[in-house]
N, C-alpha and C positions, 0 to 999 in steps of 0.2 A: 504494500500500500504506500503508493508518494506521501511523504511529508502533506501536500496539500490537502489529501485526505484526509489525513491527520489530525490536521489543523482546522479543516473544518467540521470535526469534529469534535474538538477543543473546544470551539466558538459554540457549536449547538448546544453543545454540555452547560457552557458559559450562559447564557442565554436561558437554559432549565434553569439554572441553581440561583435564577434571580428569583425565580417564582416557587421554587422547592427546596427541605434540603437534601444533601448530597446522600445521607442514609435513609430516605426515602423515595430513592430514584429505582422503579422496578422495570422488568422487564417490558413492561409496555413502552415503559418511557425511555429505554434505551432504544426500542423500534422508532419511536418517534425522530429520537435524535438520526439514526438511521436512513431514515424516511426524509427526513431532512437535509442529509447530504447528498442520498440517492446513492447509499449502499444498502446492501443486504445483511441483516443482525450479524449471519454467520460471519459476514466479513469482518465484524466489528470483532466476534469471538476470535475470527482467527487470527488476530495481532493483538489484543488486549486481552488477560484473562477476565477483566471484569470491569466494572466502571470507576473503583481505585486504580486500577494499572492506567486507566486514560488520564485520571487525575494525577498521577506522580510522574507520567510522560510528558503532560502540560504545562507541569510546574519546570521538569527539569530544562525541560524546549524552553520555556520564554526566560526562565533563567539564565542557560546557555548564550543566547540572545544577548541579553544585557551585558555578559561580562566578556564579550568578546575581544581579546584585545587588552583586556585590565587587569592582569595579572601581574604586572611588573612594579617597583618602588613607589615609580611617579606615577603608575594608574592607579592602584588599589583600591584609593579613595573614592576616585571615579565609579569604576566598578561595583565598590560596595554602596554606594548614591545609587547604583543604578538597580541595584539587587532591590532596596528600598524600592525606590520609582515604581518599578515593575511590579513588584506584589500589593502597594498602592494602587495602579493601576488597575489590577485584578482584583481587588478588596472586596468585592460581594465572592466570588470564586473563593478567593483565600479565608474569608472569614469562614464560612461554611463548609470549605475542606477542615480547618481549625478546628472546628466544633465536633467535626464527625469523623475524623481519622482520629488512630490513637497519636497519642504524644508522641510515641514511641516510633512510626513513622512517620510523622513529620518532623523531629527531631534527626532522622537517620540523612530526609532528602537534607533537610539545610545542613548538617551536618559535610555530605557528601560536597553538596555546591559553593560551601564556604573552604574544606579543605583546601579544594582546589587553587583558590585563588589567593590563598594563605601559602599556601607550598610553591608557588610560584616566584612570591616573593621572597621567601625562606633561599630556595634554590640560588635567586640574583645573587642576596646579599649574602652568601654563603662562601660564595667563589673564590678561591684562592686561599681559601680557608683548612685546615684540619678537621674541620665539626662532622662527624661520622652521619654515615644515613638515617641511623636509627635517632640518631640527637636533631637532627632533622625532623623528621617523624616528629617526633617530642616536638618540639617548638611549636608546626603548623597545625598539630593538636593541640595545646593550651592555648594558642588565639584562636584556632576553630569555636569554642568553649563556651568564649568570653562574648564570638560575634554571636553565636546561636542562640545563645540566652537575651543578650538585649532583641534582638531579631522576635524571640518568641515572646518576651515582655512587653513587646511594642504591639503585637499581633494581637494577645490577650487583651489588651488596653483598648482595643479598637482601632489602633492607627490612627493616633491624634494628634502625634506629634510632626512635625517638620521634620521629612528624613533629610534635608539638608542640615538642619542644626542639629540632628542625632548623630548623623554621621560626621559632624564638627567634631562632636565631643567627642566620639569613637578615636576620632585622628589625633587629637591631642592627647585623648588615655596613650596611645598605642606609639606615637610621635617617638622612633629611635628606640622604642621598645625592644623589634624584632631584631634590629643589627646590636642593640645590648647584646639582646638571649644569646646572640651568635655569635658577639665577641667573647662573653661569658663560657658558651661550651666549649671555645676553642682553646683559651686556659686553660681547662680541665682537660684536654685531650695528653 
């Protein structure tokens, strides 16, 4: 199935979950969304196990999306503005996955989407360094941690706050943190 299908199935989903929530979406209403792209349920089965597996491919797609590119020292910020923006963006979708997924995966996706763009910049400022893989690992884990939880605190809250002045604060907590932890481990090597 192309991405576009995909994706206009994300949008139908998007589109239910204004008028429903997400644990109350049954199979009728997956035909619908179906019906609506102008596929066939099976098809919907045969790439998604169910109507969580479209939801944590949606999140990871428009996520992917925003950080493209902002992995590195001088993006991050960007990036992590943008991680913000986007689930803004999507706040009736997000609140209502929030509400009806466990914690336990949606703590995993951001988990997974935050490492990434935390290890990235681990990796820059790492370079020419002794800091072993595993101390790597470690670093892009304990600010993975730190983002997930303001991420899920701000979710909880309702998204009230300005992710530009969230994400200020984030940069100033964090500001020469990452290249500390790294000049830090590299001591200890």
């Amino acid at each position: 199935m192309p991405n576009t299908t995909k994706q206009a199935l994300e949008e139908s989903l998007k589109h239910m979950l204004l008028k429903k929530p997400l644990d109350k979406i049954t199979i009728r209403d997956i035909t619908e969304i179906t019906e609506d792209c102008g596929i066939s349920r099976m098809a919907f089965y045969y790439h998604f196990k169910d109507i969580y597996d479209l939801v944590e491919w949606a999140c990871i797609e428009d996520a992917s999306k925003a950080l493209q590119g902002k992995k590195t020292y001088e993006t991050w910020q960007e990036g992590l503005l943008q991680i913000f923006e986007a689930v803004l963006e999507n706040k009736p979708f997000i609140l209502n996955a929030y509400r009806c997924i466990s914690r336990e995966q949606m703590e995993r996706f951001l988990y997974q989407l935050t490492y990434g763009l935390i290890r990235g910049v681990v990796e820059e400022q790492s370079r020419g360094t002794a800091v072993s893989e595993e101390d790597k690992s470690f670093i892009a884990e304990f600010y993975k941690y730190s983002f997930v939880g303001v991420m899920l605190d701000w979710i909880r809250q309702g998204m009230t706050d300005d992710p530009r002045v969230l994400t200020g604060k984030i940069s100033a907590a964090m500001r020469g943190s990452i290249a500390n932890a790294i000049r830090n481990f590299s001591e200890t090597e």
